[in-house]
C-alpha positions in Angstrom: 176.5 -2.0 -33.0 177.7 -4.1 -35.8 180.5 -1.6 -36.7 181.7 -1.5 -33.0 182.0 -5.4 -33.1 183.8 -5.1 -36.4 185.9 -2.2 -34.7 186.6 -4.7 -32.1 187.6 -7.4 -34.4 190.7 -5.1 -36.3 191.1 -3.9 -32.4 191.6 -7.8 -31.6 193.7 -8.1 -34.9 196.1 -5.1 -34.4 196.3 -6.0 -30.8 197.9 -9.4 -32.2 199.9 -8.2 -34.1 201.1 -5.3 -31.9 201.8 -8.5 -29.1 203.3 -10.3 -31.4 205.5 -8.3 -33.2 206.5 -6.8 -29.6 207.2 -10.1 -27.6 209.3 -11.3 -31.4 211.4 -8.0 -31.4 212.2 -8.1 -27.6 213.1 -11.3 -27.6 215.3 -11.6 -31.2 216.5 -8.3 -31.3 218.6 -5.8 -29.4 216.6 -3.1 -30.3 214.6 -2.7 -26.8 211.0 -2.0 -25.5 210.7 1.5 -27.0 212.1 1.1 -30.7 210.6 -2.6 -31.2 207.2 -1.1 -29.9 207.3 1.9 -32.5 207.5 -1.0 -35.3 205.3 -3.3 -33.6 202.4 -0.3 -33.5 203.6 0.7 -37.5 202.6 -2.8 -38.6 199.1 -3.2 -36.4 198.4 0.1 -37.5 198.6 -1.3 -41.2 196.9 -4.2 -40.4 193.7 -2.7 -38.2 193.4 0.2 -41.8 193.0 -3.1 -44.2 190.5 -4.9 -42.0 188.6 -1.6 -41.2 188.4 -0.4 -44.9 187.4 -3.7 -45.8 185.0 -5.1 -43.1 184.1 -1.9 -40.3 183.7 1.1 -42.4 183.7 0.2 -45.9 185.1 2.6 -48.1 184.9 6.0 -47.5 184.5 7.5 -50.9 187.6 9.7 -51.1 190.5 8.7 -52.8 192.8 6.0 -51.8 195.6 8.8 -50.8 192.9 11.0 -48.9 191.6 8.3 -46.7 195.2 6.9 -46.5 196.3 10.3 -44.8 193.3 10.6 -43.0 193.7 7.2 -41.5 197.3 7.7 -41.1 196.6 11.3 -38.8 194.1 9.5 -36.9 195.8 6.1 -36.2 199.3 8.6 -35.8 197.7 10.8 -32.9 196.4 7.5 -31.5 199.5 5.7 -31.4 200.9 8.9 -29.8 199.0 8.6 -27.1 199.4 4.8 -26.7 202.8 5.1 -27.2 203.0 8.1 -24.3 200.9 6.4 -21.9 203.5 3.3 -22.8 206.4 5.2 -22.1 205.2 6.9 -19.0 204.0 3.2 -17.3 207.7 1.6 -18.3 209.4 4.4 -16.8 207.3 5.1 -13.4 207.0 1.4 -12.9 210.2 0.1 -14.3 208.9 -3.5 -13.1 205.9 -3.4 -15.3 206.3 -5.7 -18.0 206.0 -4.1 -21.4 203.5 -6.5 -22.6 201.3 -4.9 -19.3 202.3 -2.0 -20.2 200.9 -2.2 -23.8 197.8 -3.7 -22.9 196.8 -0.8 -20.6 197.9 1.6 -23.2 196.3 0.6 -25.8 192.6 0.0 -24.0 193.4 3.6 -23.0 193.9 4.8 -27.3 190.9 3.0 -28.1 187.7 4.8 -27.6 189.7 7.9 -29.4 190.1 5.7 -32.8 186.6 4.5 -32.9 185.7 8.4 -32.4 187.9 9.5 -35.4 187.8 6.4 -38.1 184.2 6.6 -37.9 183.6 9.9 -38.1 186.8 11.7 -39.5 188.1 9.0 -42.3 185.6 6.7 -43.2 182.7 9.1 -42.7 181.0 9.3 -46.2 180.1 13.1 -47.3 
């Protein structure tokens, strides 16, 4: 239980940054809902592997490069989904705001990281 609340926590952070990030690029740049939001999810995904090596999972015992690419095909095929569920709410409801959007998307992309950080990358052998 105290892992899931930790998960929660780098959840709660990424989220954050994810928001943030999004709602900064959207409204300084030109760059639009789909590019800023593949930059926003880059740098949450960054932040949620820090806070999850340190305080969830601990270290997993491989090597710094292993865990990093193990995090990395994890938090990738997460984002994939989040990103497609994403896409798929902005385009069928083109009044959705991409905030919304994100939110649902990302509650959707959640239950599959907890699943593979805890068992595929920080899972101790």
């Amino acid at each position: 239980m105290k892992k899931l609340l930790r998960f929660a926590i780098a959840g709660a952070l990424g989220f954050l940054v994810d928001a943030g990030v999004l709602a900064f690029l959207l409204h300084a740049t030109p760059l639009g809902p789909f590019l800023a939001r593949l930059i926003a999810i880059a740098l949450a995904m960054a932040t949620t592997w820090l806070f999850n090596r340190t305080f969830t999972f601990d270290r997993s015992g491989h090597s710094l490069a292993v865990e990093g690419f193990r995090y990395g095909s994890v938090g990738v095929t997460a984002a994939l989904v989040n990103y497609g569920l994403y896409s798929a709410l902005l385009l069928r409801l083109p009044d959705l705001q991409p905030l919304a959007a994100m939110v649902l998307s990302t509650a959707a992309s959640m239950v599959f990281s907890f699943i593979g950080y805890s068992r595929f990358v920080f899972r101790r052998d």
